[in-house]
Backbone as CSV, one residue per row, in Angstrom:
resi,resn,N_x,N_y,N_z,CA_x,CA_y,CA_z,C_x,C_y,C_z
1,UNK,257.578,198.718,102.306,256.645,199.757,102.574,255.876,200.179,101.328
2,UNK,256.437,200.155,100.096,255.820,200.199,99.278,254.579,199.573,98.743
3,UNK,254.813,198.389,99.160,253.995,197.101,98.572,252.618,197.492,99.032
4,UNK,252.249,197.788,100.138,250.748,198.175,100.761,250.129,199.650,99.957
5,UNK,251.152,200.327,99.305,250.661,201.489,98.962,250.226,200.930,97.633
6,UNK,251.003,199.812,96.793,250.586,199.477,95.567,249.118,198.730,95.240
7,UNK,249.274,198.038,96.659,248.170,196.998,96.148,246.709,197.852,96.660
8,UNK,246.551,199.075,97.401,246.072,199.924,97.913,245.824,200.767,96.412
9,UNK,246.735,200.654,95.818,246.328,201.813,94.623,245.544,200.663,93.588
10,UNK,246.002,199.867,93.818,245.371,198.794,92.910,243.914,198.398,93.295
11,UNK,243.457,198.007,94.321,242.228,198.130,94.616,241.588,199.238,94.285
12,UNK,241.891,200.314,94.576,241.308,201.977,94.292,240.837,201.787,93.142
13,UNK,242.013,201.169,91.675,241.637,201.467,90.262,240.557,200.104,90.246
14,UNK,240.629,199.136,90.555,239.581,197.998,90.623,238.378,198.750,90.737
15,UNK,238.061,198.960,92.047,236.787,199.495,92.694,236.346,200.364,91.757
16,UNK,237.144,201.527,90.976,236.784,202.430,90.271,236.053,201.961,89.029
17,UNK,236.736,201.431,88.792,236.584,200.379,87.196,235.496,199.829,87.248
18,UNK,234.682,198.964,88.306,233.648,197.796,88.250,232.517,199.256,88.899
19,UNK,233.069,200.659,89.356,231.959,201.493,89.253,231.273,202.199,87.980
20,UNK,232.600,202.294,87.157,231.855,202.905,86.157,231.646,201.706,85.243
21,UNK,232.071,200.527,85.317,231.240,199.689,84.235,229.850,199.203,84.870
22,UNK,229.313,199.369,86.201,228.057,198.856,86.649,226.977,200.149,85.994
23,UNK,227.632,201.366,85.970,227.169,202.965,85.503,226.249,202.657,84.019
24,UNK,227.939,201.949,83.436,227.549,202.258,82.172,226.637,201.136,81.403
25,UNK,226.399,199.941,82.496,225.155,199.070,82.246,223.775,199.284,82.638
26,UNK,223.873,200.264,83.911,222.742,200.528,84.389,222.250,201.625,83.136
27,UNK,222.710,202.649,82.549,222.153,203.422,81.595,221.797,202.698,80.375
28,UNK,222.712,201.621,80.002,221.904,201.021,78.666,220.561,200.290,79.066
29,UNK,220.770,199.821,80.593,219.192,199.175,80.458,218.439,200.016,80.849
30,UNK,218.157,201.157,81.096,217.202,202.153,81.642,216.926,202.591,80.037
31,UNK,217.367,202.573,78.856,217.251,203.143,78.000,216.535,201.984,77.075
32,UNK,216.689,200.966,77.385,216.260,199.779,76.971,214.400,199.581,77.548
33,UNK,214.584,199.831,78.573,213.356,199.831,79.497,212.389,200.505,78.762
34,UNK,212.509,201.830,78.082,211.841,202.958,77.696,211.368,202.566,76.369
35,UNK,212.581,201.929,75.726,212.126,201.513,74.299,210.916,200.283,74.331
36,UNK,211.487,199.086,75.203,210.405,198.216,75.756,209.143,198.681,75.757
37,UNK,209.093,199.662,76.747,207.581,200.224,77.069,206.957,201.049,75.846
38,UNK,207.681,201.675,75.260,206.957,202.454,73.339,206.876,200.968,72.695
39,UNK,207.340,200.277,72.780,206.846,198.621,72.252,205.487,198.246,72.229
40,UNK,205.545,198.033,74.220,204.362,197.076,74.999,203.025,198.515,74.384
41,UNK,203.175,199.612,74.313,202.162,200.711,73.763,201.591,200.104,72.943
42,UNK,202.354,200.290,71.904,202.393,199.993,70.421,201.314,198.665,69.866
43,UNK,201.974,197.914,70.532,201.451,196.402,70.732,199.507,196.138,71.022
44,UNK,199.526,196.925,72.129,197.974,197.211,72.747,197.392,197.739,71.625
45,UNK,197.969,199.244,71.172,197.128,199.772,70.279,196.950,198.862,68.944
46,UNK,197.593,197.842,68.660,197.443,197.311,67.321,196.223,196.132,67.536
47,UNK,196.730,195.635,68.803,195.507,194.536,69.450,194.259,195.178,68.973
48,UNK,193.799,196.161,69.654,192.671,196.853,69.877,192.318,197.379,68.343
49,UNK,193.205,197.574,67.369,192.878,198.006,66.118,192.320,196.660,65.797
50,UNK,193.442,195.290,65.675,193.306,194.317,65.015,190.995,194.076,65.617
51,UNK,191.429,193.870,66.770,189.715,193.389,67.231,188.448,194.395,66.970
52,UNK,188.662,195.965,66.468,188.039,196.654,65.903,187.390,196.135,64.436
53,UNK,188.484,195.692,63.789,188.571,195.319,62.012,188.525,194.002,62.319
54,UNK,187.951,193.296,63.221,187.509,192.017,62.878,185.839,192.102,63.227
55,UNK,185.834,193.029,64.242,184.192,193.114,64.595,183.490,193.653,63.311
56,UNK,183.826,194.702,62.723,183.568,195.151,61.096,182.981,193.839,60.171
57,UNK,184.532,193.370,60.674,184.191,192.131,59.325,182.928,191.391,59.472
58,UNK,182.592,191.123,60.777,181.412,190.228,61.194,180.456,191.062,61.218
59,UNK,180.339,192.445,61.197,179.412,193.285,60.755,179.048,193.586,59.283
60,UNK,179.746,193.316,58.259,179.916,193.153,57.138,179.443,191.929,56.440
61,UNK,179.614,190.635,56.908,179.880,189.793,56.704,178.411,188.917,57.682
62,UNK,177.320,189.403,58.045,176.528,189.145,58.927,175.129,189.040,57.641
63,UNK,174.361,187.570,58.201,173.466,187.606,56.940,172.387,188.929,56.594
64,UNK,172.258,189.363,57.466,171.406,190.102,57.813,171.613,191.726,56.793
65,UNK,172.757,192.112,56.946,173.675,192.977,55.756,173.730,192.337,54.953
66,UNK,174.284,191.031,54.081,174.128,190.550,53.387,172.967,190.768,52.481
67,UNK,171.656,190.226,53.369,170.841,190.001,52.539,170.178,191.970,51.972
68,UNK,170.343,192.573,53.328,169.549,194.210,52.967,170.881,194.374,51.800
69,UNK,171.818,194.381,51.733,172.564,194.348,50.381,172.339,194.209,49.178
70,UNK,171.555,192.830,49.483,171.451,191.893,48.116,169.709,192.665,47.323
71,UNK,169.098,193.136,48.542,168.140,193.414,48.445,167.898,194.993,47.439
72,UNK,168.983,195.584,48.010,169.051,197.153,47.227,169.382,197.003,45.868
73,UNK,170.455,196.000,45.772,171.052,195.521,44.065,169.575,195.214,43.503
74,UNK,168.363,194.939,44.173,167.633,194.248,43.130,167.205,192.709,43.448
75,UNK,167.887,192.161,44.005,167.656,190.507,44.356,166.443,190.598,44.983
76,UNK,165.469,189.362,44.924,164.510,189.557,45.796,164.288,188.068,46.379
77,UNK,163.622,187.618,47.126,163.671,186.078,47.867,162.396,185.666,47.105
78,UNK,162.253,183.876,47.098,160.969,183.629,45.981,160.110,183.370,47.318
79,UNK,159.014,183.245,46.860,158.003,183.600,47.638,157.304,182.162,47.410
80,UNK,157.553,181.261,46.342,156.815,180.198,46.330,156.990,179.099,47.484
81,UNK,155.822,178.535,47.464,156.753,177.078,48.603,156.734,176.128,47.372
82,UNK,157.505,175.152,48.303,158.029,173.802,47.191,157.495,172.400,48.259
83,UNK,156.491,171.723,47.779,156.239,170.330,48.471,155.588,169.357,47.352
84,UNK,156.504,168.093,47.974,156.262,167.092,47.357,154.376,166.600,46.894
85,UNK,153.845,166.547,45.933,152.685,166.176,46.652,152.602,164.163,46.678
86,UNK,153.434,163.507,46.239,153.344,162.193,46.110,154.553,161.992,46.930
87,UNK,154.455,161.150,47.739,155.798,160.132,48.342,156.334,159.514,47.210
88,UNK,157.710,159.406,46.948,158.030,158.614,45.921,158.476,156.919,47.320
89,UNK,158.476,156.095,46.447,159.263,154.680,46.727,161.066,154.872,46.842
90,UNK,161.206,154.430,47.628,162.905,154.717,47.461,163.695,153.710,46.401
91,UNK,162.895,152.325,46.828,163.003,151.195,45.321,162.104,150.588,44.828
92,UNK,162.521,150.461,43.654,161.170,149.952,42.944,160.925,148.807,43.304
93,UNK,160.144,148.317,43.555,159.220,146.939,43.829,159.013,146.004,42.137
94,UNK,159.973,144.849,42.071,159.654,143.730,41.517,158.543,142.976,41.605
């Protein structure tokens, strides 16, 4: 008569056991989840920085700035043209 009450108590502590260890997995990943997501945030906002400071650069870095740049220092573009007025021979003729 005993035997049914034991294995009865024994299931009880089983069942109990695989409840609070399913508990205490479900809270580490819910806490996991949260950190994930301040991650996936994080992540976007750096994207969106990174493609900000590259458009700069090509704004920076565009001939057009370049040259109004070069232009304030003082540089100025030459104004002459350059043309051949004789065809040369490519080889000399023996």
């Amino acid at each position: 008569m005993k035997k049914p009450i034991f294995l009865l108590a024994i299931l009880i502590i089983v069942t109990l056991g695989l409840f609070l260890t399913r508990m205490v997995i479900s809270n580490t990943i819910s806490t996991s989840g949260v950190a994930l997501g301040k991650t996936q945030d994080e992540l976007v906002k750096y994207k969106t920085e990174n493609t900000l400071l590259r458009e700069k650069i090509f704004t920076f870095s565009s001939l057009s700035n370049i040259s109004s740049a070069a232009g304030q220092i003082g540089f100025v573009g030459s104004k002459s043209n350059f043309a051949l007025s004789k065809t040369r021979p490519i080889a000399a003729a023996r």
